[in-house]
N, C-alpha and C positions, 0 to 999 in steps of 0.2 A: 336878392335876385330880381325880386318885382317890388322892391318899392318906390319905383317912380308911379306906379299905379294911385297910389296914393295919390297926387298932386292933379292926377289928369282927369277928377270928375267935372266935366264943365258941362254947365248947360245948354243948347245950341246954340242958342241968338249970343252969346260972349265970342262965339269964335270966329273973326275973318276966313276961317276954309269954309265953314259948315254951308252946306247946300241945303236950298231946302227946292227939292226937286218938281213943282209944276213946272211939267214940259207937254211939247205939242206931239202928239201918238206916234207913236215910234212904228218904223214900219212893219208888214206883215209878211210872213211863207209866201209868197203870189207861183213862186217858180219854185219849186223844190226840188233838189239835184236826184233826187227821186222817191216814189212812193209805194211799196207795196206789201204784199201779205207777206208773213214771213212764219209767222205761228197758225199755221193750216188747223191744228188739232185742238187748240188751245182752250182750257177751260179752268183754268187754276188762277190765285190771284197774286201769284206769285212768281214774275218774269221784271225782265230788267233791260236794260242795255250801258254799254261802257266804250267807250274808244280805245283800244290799243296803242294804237298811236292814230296821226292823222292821214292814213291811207286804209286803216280796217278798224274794224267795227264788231264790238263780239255782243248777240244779243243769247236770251238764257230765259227760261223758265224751266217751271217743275210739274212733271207729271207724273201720274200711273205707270209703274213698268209691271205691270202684272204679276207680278211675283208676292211669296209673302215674307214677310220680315224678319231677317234675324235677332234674337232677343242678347245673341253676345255681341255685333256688330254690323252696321247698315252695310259696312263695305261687301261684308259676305253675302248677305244679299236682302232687299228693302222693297219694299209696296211701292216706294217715289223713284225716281231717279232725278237727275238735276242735267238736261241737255243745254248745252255751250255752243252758239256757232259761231262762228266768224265769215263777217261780210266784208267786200271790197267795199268801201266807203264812196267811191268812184260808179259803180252799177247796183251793188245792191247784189251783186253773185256772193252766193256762199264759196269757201273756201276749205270750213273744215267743221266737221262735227263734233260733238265731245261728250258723251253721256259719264255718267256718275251716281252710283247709289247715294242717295240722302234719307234723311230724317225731311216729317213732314214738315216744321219750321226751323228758322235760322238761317236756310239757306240765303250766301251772298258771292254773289264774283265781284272784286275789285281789281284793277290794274295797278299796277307800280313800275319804278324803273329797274326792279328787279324780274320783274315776271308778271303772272296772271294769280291772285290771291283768292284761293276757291274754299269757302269754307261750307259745308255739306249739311251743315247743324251739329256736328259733334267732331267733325275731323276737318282739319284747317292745315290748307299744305299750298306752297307758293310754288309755279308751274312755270315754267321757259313757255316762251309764246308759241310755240309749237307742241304743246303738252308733252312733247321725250323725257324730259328729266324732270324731278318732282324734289322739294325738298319738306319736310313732315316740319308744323308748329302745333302741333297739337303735345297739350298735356295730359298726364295720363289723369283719368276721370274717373270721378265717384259717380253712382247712379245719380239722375238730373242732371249733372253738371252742364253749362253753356257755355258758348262764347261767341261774342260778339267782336268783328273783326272794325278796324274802319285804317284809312290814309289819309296823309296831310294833300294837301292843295297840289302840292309839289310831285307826290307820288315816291317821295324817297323814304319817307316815315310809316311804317306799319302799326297798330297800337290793339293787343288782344287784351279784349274783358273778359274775363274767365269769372264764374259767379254760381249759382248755383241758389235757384228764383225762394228757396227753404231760408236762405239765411241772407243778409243784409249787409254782405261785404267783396267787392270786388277786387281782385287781383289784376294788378295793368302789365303788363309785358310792353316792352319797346323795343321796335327792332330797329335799326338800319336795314332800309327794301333793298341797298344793293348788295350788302355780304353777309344780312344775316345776324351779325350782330348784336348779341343785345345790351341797350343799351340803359334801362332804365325797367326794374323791377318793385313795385312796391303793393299795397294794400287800398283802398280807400275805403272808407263808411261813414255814410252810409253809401252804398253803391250804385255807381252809374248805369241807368237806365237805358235808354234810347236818345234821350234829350242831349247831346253832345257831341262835339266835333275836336279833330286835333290838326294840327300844324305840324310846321319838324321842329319846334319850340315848346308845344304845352298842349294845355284840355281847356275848349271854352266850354260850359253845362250851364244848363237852368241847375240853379239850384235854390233852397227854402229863400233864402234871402235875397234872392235876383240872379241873376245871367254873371257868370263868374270867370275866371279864367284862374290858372295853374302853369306855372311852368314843369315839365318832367322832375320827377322825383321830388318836388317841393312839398313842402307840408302846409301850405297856408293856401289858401284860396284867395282870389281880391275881385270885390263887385267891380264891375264893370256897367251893371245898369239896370234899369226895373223894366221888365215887359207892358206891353200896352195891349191890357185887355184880355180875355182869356183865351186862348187858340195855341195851335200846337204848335203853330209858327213863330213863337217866343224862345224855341230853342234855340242858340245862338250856332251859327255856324263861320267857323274860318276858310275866308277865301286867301290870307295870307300870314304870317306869323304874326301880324301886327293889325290886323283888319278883321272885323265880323261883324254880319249882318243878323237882324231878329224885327219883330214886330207882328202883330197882329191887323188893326183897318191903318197902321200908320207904320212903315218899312222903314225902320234905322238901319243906318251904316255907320260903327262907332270901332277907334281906336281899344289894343287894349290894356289902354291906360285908362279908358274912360273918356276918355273924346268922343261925342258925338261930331260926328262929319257930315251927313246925308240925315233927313227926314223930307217922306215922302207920303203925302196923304191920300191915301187908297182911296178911291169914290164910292160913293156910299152902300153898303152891302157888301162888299168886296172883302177879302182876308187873305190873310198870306199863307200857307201852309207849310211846314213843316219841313217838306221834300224839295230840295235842293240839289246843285251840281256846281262844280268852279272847272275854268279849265287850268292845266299844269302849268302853262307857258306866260297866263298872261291874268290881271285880275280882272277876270271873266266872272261872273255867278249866274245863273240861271234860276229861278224862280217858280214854283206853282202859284197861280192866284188864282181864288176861290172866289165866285160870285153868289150870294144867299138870299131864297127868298125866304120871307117868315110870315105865315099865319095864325093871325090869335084867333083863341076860340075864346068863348065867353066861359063855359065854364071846364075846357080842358086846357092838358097844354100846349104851345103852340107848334106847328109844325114847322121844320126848319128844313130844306133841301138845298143840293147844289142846283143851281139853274146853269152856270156855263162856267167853264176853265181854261186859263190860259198860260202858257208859259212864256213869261218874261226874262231877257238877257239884260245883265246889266254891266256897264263897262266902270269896274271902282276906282279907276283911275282917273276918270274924270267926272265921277257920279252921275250917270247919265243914262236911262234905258236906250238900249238902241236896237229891240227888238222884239214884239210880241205875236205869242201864237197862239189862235184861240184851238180849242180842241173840241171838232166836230163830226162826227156827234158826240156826245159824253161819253167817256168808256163806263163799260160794264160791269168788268173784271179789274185788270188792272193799267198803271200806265206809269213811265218811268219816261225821264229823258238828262242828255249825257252831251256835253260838250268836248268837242275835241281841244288836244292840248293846244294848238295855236290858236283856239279859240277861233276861229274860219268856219264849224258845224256844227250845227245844234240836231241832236237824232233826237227823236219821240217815238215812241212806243204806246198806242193807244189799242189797246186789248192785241189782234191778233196782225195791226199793220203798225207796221216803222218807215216816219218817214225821214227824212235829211235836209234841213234847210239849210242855206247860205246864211251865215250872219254880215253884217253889211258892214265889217270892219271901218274901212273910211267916214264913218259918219259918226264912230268913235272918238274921232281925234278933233 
């Protein structure tokens, strides 16, 4: 099923496509289709944002709902709750609120072309864009049990890791986001982590032996490539069934057969992080860069901090940033940010303001 993977490990300078990316600074937010508070109360590190589509905008964090917990389930009633709103992508007005008992982690909202995928830390149910109808994917659970939700690029493919942090084996579910579906049930071990992303084709993961890919229900994994350096940013991530991006001071964009296509050498102190976004429509990625400064001491260890962060768009289709945003001031708490499917907006989320930039499609092509 994957062994042309086999044949595609090339080095980059062998291949007529491979870009190796110094280019002149891509442009910056100067005008942002708007900018303002939106988490008045916020104090958790745990908020997000996602596109619904490209006219709204659903942003999310978790707070205190004052209550205390129930020990047979959060639905009945929980210390967190998990608030959902939805913004015009156009003004920035809210349009609909949406609270939820949660568990203190796990919590994630994902969008699909099925719905809004709201997983609570322990209860995982896909939701019509207007919250009325609800459909349950949660399995039934031993005490601990998790699940970690994620979708493909496309938004058609949903993929639960159900796991359970005692034992060293994951369970994959596969749905189809539009009927539900499933389509792909099996096991792995040792079990996926955080480090990995899926398509509506397969799983790309860090794993012992390098950055790997898997098509659904396959039993063999196939390297696809070794990380550069140590950073979280090595987890590979699919902007399309056949495309992923990873790297640490130096950003690969590689087939996954094993083609490198893009290498991009970060300036010095610079890294890539970990937290990514693609949009549905188009091979869009969005990027965190981390900028580091490092002090040695003589006889301690050194001190390492972020000094500035930015997030960078990148167009895979013709390997080429064509947009970056520095983030200022540093957040505190937390920060997400989320491209819309035509790839036309980039949202940011920096502690308790979301802003919206234009992305400058034309200078894409």
């Amino acid at each position: 099923m994957m062994s042309r993977r086999a044949f595609g490990l090339l080095i980059c300078f062998w291949s007529a496509e491979c870009v190796s990316a110094a280019q002149s600074s891509p442009p910056e937010c100067g005008a942002p289709v708007w900018k303002q508070e939106v988490l008045a109360d916020f104090s958790s590190n745990q908020a997000g944002v996602a596109f619904l589509d490209d006219q709204r905008l659903i942003v999310y964090h978790l707070e205190p709902s004052g209550q205390l917990s129930s020990r047979t389930s959060h639905e009945i009633s929980s210390a967190f709750r998990l608030r959902v709103r939805i913004l015009e992508v156009r003004s920035g007005m809210v349009r609909l609120t949406k609270d939820f008992n949660a568990r203190p982690h796990g919590s994630a909202v994902q969008v699909t072309t099925g719905g809004i995928l709201i997983n609570t830390g322990e209860i995982v149910r896909l939701y019509s864009t207007d919250f009325a109808k609800a459909q349950d994917l949660t399995l039934p659970a031993r005490e601990g049990d998790m699940s970690i939700t994620s979708t493909s690029p496309t938004g058609r493919t949903i993929m639960i890791n159900h796991f359970n942090p005692k034992r060293n084996v994951s369970r994959l579910d596969v749905f189809d986001a539009g009927t539900l579906t499933l389509k792909w049930s099996w096991s792995e071990s040792p079990r996926l982590y955080d480090d990995y992303s899926i398509s509506d084709r397969g799983i790309a993961a860090a794993r012992n032996a390098g950055n790997s890919v898997i098509d659904f229900g396959h039993p063999t994994w196939a390297i696809v490539g070794k990380g550069t350096g140590h950073c979280d940013g090595n987890a590979p991530t699919l902007y399309s069934d056949d495309g992923l991006v990873y790297g640490c001071n130096n950003l690969i964009a590689a087939s996954t057969n094993g083609q490198v296509v893009m290498t991009e050498a970060l300036p010095s102190g610079d890294e890539v992080s970990a937290r990514r976004a693609v949009a549905q429509e188009r091979h869009f990625i969005a990027l965190a860069l981390k900028t580091f400064e490092v002090k040695k001491h003589l006889f301690n260890e050194a001190n390492v901090r972020v000094t500035a962060l930015r997030i960078a768009v990148y167009d895979m289709s013709v390997k080429k940033q064509i947009l970056a945003v520095p983030l200022d001031p540093l957040p505190k708490s937390a920060y997400d940010f989320a491209l819309s499917p035509d790839g036309s907006k980039l949202a940011i989320l920096n502690d308790r303001i979301v802003t919206v930039c234009q992305v400058p499609l034309a200078n894409s092509r």
